[in-house]
PQR file of N, CA, C, O and H, with PARSE charges and radii, in Angstrom:
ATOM      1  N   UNK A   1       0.819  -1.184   0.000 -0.4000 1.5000
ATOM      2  CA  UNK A   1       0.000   0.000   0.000 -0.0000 2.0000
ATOM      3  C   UNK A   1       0.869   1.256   0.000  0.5500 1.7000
ATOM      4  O   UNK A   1       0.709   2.227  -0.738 -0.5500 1.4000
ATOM      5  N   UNK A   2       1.855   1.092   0.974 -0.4000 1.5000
ATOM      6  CA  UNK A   2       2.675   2.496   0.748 -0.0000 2.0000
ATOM      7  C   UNK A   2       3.771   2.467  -0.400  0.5500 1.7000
ATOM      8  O   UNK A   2       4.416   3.430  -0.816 -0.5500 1.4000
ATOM      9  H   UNK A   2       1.985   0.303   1.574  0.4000 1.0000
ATOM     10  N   UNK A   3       3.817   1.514  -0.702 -0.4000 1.5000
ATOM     11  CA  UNK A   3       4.742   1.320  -2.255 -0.0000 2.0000
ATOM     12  C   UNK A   3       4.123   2.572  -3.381  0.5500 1.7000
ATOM     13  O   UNK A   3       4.660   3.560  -3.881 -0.5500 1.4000
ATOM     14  H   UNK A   3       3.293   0.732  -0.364  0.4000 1.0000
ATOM     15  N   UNK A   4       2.664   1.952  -3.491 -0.4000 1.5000
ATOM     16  CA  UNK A   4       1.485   1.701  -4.368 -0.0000 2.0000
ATOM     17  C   UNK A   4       1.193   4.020  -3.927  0.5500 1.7000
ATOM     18  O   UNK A   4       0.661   4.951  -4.531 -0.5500 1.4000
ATOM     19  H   UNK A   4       2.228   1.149  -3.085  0.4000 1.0000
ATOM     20  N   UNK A   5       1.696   3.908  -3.027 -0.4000 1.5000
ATOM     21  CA  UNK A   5       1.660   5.599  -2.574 -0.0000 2.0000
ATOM     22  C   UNK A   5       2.897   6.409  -3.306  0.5500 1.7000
ATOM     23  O   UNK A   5       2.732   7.348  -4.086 -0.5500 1.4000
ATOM     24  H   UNK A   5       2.128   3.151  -2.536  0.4000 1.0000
ATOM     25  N   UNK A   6       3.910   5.973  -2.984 -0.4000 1.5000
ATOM     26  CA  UNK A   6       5.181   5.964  -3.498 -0.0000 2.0000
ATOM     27  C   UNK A   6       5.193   6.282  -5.128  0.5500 1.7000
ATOM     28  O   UNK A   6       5.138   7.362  -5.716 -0.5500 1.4000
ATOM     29  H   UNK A   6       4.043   5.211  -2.351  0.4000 1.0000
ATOM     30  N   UNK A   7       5.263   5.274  -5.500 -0.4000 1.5000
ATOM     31  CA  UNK A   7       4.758   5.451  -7.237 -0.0000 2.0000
ATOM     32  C   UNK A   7       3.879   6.672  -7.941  0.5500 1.7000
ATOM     33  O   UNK A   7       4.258   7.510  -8.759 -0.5500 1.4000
ATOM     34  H   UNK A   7       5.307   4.397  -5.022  0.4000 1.0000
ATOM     35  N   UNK A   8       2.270   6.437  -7.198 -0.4000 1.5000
ATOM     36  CA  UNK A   8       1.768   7.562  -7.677 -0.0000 2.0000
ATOM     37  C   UNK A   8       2.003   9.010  -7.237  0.5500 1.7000
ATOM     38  O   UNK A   8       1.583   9.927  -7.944 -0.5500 1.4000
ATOM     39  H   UNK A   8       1.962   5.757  -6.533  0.4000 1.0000
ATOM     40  N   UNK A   9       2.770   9.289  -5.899 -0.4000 1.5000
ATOM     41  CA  UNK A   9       3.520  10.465  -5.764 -0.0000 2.0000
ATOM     42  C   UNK A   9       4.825  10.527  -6.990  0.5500 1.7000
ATOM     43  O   UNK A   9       4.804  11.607  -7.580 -0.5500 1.4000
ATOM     44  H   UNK A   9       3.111   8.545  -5.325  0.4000 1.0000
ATOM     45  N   UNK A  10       5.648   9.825  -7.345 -0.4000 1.5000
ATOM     46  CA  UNK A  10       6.701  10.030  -8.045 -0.0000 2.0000
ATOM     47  C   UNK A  10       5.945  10.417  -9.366  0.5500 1.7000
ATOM     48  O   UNK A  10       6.210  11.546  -9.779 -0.5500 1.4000
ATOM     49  H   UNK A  10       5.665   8.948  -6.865  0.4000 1.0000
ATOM     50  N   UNK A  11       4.678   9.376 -10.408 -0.4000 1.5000
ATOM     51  CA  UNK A  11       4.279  10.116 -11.418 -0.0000 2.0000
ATOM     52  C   UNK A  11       3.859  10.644 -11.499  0.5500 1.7000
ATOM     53  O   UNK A  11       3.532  10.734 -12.682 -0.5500 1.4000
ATOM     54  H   UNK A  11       4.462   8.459 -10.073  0.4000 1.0000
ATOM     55  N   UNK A  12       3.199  11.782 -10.566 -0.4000 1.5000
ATOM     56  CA  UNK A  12       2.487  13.143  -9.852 -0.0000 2.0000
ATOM     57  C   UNK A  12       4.091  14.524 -10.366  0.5500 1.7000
ATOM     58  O   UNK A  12       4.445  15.493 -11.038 -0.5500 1.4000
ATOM     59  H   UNK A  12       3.464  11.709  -9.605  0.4000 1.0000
ATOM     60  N   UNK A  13       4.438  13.515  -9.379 -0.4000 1.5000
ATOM     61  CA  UNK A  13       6.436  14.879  -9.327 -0.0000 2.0000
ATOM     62  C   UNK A  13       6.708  14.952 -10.824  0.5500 1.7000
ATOM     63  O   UNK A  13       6.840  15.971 -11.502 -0.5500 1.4000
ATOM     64  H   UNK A  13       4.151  12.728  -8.834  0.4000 1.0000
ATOM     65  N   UNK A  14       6.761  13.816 -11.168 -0.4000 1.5000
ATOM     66  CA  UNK A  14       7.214  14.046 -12.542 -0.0000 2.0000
ATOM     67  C   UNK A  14       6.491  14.821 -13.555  0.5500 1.7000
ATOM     68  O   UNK A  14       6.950  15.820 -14.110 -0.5500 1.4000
ATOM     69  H   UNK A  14       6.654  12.988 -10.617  0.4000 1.0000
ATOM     70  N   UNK A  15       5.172  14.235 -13.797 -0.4000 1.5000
ATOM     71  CA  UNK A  15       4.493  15.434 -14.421 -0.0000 2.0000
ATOM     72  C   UNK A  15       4.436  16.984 -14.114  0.5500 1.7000
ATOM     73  O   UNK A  15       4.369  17.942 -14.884 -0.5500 1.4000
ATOM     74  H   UNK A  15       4.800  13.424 -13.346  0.4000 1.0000
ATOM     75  N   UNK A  16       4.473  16.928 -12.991 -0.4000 1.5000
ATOM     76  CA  UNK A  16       4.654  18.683 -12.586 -0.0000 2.0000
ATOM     77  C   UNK A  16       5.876  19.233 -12.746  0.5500 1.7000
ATOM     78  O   UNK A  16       6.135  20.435 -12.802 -0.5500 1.4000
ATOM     79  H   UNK A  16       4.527  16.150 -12.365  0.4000 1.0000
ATOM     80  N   UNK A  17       6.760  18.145 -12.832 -0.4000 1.5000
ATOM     81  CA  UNK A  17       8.407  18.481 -13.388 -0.0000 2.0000
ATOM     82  C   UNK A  17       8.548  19.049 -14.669  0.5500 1.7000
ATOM     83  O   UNK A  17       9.024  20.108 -15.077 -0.5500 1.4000
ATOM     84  H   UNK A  17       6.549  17.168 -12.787  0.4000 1.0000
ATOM     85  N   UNK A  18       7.972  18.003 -15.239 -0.4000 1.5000
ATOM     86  CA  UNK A  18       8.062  17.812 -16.789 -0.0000 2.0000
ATOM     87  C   UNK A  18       6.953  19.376 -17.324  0.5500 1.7000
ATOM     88  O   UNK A  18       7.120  19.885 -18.433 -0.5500 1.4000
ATOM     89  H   UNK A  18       7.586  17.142 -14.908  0.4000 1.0000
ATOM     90  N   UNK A  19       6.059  19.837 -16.476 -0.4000 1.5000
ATOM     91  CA  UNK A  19       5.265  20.665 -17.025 -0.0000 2.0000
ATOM     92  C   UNK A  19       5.972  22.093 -16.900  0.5500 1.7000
ATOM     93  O   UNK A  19       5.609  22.997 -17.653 -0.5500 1.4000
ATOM     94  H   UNK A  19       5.923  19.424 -15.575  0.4000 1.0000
ATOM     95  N   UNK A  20       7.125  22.330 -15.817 -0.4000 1.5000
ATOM     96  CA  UNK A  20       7.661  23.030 -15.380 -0.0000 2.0000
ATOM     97  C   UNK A  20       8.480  23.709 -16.360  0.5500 1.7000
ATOM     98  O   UNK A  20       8.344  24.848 -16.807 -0.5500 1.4000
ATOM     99  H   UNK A  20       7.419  21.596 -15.206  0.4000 1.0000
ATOM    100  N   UNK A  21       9.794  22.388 -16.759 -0.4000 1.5000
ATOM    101  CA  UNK A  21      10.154  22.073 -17.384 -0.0000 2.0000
ATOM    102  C   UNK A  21       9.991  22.956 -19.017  0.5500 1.7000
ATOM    103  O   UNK A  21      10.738  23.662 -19.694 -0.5500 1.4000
ATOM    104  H   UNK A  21       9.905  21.463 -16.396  0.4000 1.0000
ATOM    105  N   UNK A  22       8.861  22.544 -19.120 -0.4000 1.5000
ATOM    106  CA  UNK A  22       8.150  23.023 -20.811 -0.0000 2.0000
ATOM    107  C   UNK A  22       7.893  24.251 -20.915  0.5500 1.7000
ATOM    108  O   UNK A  22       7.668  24.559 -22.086 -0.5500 1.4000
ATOM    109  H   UNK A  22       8.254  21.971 -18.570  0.4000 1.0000
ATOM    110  N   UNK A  23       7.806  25.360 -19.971 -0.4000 1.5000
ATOM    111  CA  UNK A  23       7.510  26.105 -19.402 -0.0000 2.0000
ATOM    112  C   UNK A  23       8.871  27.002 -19.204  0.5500 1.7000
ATOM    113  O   UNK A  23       8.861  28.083 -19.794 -0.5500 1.4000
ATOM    114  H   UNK A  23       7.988  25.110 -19.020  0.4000 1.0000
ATOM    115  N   UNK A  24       9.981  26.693 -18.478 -0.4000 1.5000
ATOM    116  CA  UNK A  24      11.137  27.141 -18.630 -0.0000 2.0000
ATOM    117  C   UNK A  24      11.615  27.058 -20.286  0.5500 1.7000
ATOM    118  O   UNK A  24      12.316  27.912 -20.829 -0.5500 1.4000
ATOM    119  H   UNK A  24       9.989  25.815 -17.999  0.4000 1.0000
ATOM    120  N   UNK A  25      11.248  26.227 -20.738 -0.4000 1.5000
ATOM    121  CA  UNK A  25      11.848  26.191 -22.048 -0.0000 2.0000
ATOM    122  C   UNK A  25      10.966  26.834 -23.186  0.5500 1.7000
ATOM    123  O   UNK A  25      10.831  26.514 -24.367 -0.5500 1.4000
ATOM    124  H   UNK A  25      10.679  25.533 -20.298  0.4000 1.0000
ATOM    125  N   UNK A  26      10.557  27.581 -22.631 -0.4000 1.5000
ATOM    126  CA  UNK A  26       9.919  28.595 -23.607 -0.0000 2.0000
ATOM    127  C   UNK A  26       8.161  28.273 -24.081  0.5500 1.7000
ATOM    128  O   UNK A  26       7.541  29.230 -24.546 -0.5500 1.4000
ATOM    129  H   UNK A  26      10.667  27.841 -21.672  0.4000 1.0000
ATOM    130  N   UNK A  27       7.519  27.067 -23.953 -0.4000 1.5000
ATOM    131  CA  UNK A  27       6.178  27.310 -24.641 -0.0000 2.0000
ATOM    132  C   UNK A  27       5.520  27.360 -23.313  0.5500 1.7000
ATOM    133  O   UNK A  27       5.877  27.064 -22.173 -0.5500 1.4000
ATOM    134  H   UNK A  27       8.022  26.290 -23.575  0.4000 1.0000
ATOM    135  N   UNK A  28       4.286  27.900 -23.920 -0.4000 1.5000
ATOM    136  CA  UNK A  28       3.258  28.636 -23.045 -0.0000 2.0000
ATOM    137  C   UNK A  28       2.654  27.651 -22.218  0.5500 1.7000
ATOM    138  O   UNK A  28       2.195  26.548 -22.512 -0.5500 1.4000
ATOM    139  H   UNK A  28       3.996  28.141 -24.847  0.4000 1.0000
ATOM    140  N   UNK A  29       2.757  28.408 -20.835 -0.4000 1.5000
ATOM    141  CA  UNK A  29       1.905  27.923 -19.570 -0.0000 2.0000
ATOM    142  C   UNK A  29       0.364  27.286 -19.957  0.5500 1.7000
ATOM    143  O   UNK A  29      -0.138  27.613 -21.032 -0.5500 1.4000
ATOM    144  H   UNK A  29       3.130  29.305 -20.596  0.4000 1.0000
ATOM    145  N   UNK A  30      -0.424  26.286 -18.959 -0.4000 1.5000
ATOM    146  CA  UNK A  30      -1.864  25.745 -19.261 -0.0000 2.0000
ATOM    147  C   UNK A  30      -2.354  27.057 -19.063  0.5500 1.7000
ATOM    148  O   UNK A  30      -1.984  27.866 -18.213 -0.5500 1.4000
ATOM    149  H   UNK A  30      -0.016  26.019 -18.086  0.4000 1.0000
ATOM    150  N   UNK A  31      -3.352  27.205 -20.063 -0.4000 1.5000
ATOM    151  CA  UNK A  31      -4.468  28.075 -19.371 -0.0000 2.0000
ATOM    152  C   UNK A  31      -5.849  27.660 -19.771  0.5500 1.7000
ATOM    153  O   UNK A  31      -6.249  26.859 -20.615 -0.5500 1.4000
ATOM    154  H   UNK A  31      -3.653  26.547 -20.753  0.4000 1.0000
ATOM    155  N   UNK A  32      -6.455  28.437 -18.922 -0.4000 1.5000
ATOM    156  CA  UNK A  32      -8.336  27.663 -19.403 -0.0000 2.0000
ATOM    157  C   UNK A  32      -8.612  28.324 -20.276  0.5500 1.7000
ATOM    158  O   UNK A  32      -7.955  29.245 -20.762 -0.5500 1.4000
ATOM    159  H   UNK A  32      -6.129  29.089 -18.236  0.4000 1.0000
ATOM    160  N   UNK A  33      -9.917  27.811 -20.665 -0.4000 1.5000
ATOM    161  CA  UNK A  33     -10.767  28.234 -21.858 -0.0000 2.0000
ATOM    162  C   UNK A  33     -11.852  29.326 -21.092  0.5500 1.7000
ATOM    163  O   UNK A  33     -12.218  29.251 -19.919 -0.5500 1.4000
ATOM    164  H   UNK A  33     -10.451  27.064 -20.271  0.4000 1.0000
ATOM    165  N   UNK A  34     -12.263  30.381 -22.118 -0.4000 1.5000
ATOM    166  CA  UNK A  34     -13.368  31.034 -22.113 -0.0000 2.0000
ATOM    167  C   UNK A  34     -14.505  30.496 -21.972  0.5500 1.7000
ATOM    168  O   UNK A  34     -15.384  30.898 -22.735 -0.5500 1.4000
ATOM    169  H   UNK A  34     -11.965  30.442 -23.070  0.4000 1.0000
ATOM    170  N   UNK A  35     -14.890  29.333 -20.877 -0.4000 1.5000
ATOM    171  CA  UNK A  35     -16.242  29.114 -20.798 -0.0000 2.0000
ATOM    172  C   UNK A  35     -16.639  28.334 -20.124  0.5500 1.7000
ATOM    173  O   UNK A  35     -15.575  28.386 -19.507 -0.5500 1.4000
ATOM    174  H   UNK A  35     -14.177  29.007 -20.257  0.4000 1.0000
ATOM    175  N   UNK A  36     -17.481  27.196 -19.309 -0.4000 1.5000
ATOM    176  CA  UNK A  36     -17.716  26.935 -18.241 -0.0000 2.0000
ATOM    177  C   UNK A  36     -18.831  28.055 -17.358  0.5500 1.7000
ATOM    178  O   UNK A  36     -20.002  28.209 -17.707 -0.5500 1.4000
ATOM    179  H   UNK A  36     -18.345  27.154 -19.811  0.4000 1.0000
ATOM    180  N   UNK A  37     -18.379  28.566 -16.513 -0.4000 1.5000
ATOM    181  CA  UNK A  37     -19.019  29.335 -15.158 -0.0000 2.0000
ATOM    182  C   UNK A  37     -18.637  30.963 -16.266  0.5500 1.7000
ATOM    183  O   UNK A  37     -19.629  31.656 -16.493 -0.5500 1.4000
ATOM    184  H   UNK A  37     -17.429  28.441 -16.229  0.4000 1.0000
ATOM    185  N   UNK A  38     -17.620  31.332 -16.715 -0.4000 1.5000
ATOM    186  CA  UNK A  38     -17.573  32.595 -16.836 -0.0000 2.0000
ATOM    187  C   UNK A  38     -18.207  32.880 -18.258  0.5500 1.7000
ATOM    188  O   UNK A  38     -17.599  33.666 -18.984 -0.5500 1.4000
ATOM    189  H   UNK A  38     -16.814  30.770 -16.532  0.4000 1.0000
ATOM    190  N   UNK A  39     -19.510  32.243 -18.765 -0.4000 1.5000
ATOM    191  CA  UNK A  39     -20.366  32.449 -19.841 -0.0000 2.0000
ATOM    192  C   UNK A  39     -21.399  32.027 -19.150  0.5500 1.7000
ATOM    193  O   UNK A  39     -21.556  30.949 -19.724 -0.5500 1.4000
ATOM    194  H   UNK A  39     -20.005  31.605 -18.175  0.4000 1.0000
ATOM    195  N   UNK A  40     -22.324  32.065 -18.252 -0.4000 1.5000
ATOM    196  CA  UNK A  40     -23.103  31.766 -17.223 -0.0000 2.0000
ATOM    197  C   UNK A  40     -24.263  33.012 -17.516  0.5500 1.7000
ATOM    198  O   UNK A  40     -25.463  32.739 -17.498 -0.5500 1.4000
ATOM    199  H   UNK A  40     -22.196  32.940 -17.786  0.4000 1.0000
ATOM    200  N   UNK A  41     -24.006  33.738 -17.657 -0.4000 1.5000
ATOM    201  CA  UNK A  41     -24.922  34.811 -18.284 -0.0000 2.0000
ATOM    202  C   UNK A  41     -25.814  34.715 -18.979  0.5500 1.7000
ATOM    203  O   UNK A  41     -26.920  35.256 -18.949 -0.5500 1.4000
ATOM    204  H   UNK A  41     -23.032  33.960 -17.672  0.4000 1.0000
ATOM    205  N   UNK A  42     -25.099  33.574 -20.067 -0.4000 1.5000
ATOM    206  CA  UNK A  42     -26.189  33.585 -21.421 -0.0000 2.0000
ATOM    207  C   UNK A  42     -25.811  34.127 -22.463  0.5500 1.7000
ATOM    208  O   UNK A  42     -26.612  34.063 -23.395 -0.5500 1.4000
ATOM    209  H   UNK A  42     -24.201  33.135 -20.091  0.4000 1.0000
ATOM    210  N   UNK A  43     -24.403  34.897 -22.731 -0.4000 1.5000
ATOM    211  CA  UNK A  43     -23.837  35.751 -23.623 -0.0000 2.0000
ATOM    212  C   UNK A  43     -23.251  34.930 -24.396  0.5500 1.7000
ATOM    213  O   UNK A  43     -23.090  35.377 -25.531 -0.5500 1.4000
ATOM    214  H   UNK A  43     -23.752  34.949 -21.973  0.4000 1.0000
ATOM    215  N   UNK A  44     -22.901  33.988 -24.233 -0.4000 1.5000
ATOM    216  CA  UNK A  44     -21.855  32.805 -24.465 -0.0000 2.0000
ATOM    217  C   UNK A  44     -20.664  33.392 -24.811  0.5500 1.7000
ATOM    218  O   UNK A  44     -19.989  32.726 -25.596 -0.5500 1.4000
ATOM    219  H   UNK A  44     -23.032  33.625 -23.311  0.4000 1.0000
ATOM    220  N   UNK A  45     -20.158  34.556 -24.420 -0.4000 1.5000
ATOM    221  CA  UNK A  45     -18.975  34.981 -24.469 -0.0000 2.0000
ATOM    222  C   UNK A  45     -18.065  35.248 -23.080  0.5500 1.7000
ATOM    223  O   UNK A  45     -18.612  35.417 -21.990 -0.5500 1.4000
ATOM    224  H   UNK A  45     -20.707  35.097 -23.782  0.4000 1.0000
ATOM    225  N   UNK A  46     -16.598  35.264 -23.260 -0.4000 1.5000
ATOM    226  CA  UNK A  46     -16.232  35.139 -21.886 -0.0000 2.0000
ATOM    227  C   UNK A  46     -16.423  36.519 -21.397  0.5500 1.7000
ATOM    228  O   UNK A  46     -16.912  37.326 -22.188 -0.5500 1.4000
ATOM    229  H   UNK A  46     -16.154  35.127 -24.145  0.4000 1.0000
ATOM    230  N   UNK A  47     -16.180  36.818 -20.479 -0.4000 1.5000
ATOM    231  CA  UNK A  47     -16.427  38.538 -19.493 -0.0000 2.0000
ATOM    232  C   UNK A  47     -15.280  38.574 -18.727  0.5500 1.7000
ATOM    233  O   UNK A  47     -15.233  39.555 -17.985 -0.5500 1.4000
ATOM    234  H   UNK A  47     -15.783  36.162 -19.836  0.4000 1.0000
ATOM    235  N   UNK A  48     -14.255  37.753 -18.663 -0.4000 1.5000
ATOM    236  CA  UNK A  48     -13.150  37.776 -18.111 -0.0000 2.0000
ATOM    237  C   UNK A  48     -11.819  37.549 -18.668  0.5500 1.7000
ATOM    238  O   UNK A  48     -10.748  37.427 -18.072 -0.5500 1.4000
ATOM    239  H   UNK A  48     -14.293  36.956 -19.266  0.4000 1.0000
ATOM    240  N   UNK A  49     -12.130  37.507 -20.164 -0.4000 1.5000
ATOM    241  CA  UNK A  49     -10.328  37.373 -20.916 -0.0000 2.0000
ATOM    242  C   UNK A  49      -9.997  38.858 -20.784  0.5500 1.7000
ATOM    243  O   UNK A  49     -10.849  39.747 -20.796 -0.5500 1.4000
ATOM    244  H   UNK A  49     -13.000  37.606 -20.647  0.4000 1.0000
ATOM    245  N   UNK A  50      -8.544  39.065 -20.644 -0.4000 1.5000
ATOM    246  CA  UNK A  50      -7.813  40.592 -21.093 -0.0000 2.0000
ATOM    247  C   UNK A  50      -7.470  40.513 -22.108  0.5500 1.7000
ATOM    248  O   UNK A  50      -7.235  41.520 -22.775 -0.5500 1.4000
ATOM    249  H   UNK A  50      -7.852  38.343 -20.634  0.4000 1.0000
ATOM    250  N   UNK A  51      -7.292  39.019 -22.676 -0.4000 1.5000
ATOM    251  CA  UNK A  51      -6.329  39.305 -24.537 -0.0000 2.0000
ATOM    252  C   UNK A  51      -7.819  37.490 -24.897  0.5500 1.7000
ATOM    253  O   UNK A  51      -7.911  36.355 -24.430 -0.5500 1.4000
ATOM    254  H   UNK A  51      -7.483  38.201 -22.133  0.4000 1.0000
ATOM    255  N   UNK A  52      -8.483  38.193 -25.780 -0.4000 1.5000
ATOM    256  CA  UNK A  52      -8.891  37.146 -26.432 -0.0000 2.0000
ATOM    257  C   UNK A  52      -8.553  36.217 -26.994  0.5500 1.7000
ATOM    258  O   UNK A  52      -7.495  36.624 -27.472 -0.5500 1.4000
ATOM    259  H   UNK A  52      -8.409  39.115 -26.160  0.4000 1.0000
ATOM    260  N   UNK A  53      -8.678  35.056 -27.368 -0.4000 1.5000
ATOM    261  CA  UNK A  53      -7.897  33.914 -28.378 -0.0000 2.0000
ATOM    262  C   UNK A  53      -8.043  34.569 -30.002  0.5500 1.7000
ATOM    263  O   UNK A  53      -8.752  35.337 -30.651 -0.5500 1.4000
ATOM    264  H   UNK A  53      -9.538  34.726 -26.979  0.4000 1.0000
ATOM    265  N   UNK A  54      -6.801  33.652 -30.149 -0.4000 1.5000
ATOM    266  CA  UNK A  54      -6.786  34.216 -32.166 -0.0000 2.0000
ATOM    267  C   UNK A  54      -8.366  34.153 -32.810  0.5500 1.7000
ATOM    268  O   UNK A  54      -8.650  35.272 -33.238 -0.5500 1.4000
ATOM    269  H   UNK A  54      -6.225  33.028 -29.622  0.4000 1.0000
ATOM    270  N   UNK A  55      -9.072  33.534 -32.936 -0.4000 1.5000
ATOM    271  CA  UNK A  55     -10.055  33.273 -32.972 -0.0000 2.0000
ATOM    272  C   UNK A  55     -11.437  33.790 -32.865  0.5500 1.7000
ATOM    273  O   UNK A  55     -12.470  33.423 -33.426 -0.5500 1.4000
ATOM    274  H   UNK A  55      -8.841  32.625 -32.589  0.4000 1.0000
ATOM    275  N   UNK A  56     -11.171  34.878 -31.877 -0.4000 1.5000
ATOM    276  CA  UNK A  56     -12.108  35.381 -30.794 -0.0000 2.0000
ATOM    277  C   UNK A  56     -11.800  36.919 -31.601  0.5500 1.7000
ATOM    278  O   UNK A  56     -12.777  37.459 -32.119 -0.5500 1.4000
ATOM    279  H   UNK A  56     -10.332  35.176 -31.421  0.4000 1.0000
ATOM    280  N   UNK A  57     -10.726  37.467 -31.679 -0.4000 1.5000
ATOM    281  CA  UNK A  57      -9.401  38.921 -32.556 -0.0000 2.0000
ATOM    282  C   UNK A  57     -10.015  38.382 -33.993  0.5500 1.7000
ATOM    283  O   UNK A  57     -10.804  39.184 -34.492 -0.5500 1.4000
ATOM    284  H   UNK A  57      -9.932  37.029 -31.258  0.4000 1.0000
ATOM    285  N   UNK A  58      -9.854  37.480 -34.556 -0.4000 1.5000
ATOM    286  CA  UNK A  58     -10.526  37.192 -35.887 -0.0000 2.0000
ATOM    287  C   UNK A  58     -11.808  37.544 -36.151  0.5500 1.7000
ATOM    288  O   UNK A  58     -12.174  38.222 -37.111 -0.5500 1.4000
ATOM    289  H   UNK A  58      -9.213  36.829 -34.150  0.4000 1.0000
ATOM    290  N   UNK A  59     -12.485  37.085 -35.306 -0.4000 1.5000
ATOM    291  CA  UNK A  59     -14.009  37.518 -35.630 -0.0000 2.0000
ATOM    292  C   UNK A  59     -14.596  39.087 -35.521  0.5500 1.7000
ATOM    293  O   UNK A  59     -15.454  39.728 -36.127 -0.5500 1.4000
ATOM    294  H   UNK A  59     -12.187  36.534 -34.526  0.4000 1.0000
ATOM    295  N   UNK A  60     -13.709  39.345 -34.467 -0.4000 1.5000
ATOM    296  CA  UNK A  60     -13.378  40.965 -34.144 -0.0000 2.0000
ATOM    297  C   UNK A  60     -13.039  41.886 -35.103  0.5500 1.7000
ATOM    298  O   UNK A  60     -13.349  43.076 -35.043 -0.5500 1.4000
ATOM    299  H   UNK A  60     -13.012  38.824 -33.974  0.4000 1.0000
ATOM    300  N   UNK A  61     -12.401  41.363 -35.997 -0.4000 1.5000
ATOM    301  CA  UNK A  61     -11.432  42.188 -36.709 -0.0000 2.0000
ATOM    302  C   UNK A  61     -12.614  41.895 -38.381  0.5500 1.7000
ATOM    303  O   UNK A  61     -12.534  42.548 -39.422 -0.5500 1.4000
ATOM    304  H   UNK A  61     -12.148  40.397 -36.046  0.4000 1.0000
ATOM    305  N   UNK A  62     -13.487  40.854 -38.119 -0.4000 1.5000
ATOM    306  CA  UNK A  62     -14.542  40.199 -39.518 -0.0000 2.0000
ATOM    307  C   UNK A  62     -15.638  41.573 -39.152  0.5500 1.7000
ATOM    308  O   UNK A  62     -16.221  42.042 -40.129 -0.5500 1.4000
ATOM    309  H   UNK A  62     -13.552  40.324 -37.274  0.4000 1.0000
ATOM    310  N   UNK A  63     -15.927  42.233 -37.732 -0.4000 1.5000
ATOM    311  CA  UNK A  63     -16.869  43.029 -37.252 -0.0000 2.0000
ATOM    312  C   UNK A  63     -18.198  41.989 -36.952  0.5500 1.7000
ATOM    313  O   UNK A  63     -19.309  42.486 -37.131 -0.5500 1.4000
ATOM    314  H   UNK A  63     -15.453  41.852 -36.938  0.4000 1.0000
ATOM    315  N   UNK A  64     -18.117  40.464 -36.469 -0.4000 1.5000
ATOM    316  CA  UNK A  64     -19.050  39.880 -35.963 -0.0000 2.0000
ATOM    317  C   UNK A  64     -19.247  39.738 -34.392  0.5500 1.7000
ATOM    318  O   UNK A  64     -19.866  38.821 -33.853 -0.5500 1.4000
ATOM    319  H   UNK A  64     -17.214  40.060 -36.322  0.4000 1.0000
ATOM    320  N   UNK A  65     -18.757  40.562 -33.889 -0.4000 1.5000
ATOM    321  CA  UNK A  65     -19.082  40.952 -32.077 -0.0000 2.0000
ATOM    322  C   UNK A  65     -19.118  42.565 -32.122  0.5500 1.7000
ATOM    323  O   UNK A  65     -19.314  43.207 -31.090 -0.5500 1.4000
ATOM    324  H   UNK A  65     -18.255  41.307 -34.327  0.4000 1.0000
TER
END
């Protein structure tokens, strides 16, 4: 049982290593998506990005928001 603890702490460390890792080496941190709880409104748009996704600037820039 504490082996069986052992293990899944080490592939826990490692992934958070390894995410660290990817992160020091230049590509971009996790981040969430625009939606879940912060489109809760009904707008279906987020109300809490500061820089929109490419995607989001695209449609912006088409004049469809």
């Amino acid at each position: 049982m504490m082996a069986m603890f052992f293990v899944t702490f080490g592939i826990m460390a490692l992934a958070i290593a390894g995410m660290a890792i990817g992160v020091l080496m230049g590509r971009s941190p996790i981040a969430g998506s625009c939606g879940g709880l912060n489109a809760v409104n009904g707008s279906g748009e987020c109300q809490s990005c500061s820089r929109p996704c490419s995607s989001k600037r695209a449609a912006i820039a088409k004049g469809e928001f």
